[in-house]
C-alpha positions as CSV (number, residue, x, y, z in Angstrom):
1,X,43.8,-71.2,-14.9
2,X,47.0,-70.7,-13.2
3,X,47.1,-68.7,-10.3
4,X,43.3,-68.9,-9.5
5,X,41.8,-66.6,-12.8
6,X,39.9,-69.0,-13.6
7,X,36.8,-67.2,-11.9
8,X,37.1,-64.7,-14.3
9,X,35.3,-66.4,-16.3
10,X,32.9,-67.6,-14.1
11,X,29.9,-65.7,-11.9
12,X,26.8,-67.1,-9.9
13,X,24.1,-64.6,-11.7
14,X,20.6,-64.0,-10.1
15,X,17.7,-62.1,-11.6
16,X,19.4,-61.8,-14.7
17,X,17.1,-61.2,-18.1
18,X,18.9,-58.8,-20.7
19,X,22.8,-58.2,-19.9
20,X,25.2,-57.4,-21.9
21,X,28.0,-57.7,-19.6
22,X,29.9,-61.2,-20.0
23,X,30.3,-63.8,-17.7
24,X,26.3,-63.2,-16.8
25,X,25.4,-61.8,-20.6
26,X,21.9,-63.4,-21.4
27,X,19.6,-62.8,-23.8
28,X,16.1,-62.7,-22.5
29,X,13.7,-66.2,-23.2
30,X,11.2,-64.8,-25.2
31,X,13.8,-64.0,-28.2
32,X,12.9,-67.1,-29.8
33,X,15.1,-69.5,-32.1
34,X,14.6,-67.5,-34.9
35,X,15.8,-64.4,-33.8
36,X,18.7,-61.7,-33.2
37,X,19.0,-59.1,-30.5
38,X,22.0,-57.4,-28.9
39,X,22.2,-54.6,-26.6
40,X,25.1,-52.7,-25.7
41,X,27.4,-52.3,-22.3
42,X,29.8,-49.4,-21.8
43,X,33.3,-48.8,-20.5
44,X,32.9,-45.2,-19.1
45,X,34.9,-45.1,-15.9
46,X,36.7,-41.8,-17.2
47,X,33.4,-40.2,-18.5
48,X,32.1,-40.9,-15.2
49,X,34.4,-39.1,-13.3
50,X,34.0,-36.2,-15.4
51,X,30.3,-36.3,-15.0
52,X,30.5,-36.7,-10.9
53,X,33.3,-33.8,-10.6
54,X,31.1,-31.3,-12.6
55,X,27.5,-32.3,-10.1
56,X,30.0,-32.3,-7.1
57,X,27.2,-33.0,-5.1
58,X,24.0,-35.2,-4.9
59,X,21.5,-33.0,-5.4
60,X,22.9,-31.9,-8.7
61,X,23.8,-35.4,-9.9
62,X,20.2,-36.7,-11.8
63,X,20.5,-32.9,-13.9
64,X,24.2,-33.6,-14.7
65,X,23.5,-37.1,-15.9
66,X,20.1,-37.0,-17.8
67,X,22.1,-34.1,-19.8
68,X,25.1,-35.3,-20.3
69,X,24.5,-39.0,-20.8
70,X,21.7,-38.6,-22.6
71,X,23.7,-36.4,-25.3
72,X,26.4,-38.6,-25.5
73,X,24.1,-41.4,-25.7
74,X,21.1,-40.8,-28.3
75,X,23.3,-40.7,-31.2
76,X,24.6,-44.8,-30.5
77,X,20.9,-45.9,-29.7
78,X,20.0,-44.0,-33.2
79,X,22.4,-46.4,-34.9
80,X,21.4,-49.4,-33.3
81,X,17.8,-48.7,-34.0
82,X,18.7,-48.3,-37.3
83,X,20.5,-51.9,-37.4
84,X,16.7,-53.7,-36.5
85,X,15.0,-55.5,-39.6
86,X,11.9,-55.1,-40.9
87,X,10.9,-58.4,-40.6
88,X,12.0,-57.9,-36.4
89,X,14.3,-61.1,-36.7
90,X,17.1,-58.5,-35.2
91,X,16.1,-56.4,-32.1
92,X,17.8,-54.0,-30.2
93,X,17.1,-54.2,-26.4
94,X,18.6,-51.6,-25.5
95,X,21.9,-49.8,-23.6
96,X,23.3,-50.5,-19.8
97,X,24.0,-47.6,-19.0
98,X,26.3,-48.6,-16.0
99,X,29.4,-47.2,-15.0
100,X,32.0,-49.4,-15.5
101,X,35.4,-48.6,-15.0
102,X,38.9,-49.0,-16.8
103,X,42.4,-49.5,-16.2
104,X,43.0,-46.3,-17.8
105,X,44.2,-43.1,-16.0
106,X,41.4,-41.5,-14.8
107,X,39.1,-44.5,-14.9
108,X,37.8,-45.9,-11.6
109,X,34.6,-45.7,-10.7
110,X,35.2,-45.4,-7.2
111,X,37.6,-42.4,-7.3
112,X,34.6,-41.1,-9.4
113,X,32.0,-41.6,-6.6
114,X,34.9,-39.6,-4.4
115,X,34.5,-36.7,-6.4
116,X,31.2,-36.1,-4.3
117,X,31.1,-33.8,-1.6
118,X,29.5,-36.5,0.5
119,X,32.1,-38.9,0.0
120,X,35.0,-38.7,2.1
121,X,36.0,-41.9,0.9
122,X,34.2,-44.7,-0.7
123,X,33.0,-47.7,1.3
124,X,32.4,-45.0,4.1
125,X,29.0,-42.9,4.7
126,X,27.7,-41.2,1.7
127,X,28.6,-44.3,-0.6
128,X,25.1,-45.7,-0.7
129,X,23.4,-42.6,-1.0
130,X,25.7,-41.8,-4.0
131,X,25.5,-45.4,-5.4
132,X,21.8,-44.8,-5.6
133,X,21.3,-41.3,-6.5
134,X,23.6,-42.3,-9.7
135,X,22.1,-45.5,-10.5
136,X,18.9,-43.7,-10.3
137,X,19.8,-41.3,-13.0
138,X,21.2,-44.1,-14.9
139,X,17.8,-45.8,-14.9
140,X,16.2,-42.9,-15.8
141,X,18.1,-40.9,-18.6
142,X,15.4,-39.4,-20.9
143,X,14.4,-41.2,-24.2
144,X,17.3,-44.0,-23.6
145,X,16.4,-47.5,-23.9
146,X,17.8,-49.3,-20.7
147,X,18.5,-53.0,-20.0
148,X,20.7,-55.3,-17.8
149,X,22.0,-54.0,-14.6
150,X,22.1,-49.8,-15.4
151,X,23.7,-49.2,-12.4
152,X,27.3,-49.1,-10.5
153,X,30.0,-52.0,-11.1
154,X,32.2,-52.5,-8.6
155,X,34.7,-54.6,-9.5
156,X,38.1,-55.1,-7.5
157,X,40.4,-56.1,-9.4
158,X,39.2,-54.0,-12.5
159,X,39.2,-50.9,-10.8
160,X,42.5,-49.1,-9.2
161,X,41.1,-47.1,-6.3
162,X,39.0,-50.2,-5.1
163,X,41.9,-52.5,-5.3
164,X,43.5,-49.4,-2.9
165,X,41.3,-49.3,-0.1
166,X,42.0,-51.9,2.5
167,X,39.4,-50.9,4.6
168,X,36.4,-52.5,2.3
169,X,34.7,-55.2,2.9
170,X,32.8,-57.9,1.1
171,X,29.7,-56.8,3.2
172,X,30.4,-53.7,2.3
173,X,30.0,-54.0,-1.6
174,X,27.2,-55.8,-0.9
175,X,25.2,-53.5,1.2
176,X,25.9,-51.0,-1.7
177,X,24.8,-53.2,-4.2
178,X,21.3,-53.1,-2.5
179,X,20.6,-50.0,-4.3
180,X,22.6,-50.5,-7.3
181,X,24.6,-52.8,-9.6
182,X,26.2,-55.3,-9.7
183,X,26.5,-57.3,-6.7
184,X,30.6,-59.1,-5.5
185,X,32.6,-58.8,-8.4
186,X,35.7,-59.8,-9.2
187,X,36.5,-60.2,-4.9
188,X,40.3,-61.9,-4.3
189,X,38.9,-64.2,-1.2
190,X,41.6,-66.9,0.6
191,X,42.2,-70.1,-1.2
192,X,41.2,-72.5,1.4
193,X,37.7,-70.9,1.8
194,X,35.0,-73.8,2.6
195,X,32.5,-74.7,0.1
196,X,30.0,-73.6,3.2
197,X,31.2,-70.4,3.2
198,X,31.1,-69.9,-0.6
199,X,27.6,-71.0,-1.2
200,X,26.5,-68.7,1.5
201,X,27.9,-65.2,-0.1
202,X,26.5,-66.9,-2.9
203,X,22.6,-67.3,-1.4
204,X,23.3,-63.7,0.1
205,X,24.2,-61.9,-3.8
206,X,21.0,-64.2,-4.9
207,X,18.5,-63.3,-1.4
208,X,19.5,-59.8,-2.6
209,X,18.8,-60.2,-6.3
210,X,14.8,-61.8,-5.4
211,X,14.2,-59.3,-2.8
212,X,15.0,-56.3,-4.3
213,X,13.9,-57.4,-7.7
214,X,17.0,-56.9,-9.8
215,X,19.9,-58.8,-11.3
216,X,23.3,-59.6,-9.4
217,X,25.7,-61.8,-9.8
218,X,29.1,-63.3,-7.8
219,X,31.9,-63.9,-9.1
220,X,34.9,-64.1,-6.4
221,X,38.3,-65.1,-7.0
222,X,39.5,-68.1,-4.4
223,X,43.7,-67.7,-4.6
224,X,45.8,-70.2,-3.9
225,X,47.7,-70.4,-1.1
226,X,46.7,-66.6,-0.2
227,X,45.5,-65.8,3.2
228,X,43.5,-62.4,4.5
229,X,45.5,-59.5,3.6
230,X,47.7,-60.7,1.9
231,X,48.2,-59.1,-1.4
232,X,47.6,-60.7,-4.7
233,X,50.1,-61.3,-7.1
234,X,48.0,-61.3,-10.6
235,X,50.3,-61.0,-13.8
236,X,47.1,-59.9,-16.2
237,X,46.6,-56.8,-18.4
238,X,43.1,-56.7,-17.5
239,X,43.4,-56.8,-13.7
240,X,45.1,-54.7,-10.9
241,X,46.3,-55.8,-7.5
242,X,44.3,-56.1,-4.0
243,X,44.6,-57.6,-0.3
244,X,42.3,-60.8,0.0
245,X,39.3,-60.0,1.5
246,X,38.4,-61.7,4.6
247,X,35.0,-64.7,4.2
């Protein structure tokens, strides 16, 4: 696609079993032929932010979450239980729970994470602690199936405070991934980038993914003719703006 989107629809997945989360969405093996399942993802960037500003600090994020989440949550899973056949030739896998985040106002994820005491600003110290503490809650929400990733996303260019902070790194985002979801996403990255280069943050995401037992994926954006720092010129409804990230 013109412009270098095509990536968008395109990821390098790892460890991936149940997600519902499209370029990686897979459906796990033993389904069978014969069978339907579906789970569901969410778009809560704005939810999340609500969520983070009332726990205002770690210790108080697993309450706020397994309360909250869990109300707004039960009465979806009830419906989708209630869609599974008799026969079990439609299952429900379940909900990930992630925080994803919108273009809406109100609806990054990172400016979220900033609502945390220990989080001066994200990509600094406190991020990881507050990527897991949340993705811990959101692994953990009382009576609430869970599949795919059920953790943080982190894309760039789907997320305005992200695309903001020049200081971030790729190594960065991955290093936070290690403790949550859902590995380089949507990462502007020079055009003339080597295929060396490439397959190595590739092998990292996937080294990552084995180690730590959980699925990741890549998906990085090559521009043309863009350079480190510069800033990308996107024209799409469903992306925002960054400086190319250094590889």
């Amino acid at each position: 696609m013109k412009g270098g989107l095509g990536n968008f629809r395109f990821c390098a997945a790892s460890c991936v079993d149940t997600v519902p989360f499209f370029p990686g969405g897979r459906a796990p093996d033993s389904l069978g032929k014969d069978k339907v399942g579906f789970a569901l993802g969410l778009e809560n960037g704005g939810f999340a932010k609500e969520l983070l500003e009332e726990a205002r600090s770690l210790e108080n994020v697993k309450t706020v979450f397994h309360d909250k989440m869990r109300k707004e949550l039960l009465p979806i899973q009830d419906t989708c239980l209630g869609l599974e056949s008799a026969d079990n030739n439609v299952h429900f896998f379940g909900i990930d729970t992630s925080l994803n985040p919108s273009l809406d106002s109100n609806g990054s994820v990172a400016e979220a994470i900033e609502c945390l005491e220990e989080v001066e600003i994200f990509g600094g110290t406190g991020s990881l602690a507050a990527a897991a503490a949340v993705t811990t809650s959101l692994q953990t929400i009382p009576d609430i199936k869970t599949t795919g990733y059920s953790g943080l996303m982190l894309p760039v260019l789907e997320d305005q405070r992200l695309a903001e902070i020049d200081t971030l790194t790729i190594q960065q985002l991955l290093c936070i991934s290690s403790v949550c979801g859902v590995g380089i996403d949507t990462v502007p990255i020079p055009g003339e980038v080597s295929v060396k280069s490439l397959a190595s943050l590739i092998l990292d995401v996937a080294a990552l993914a084995c180690r730590c037992g959980k699925p990741l994926s890549c998906r990085v954006f090559p521009v043309p003719d863009g350079s480190s720092g510069m800033k990308t010129t996107f024209d799409s409804p469903y992306m925002v703006n960054s400086s190319i990230f250094p590889l």
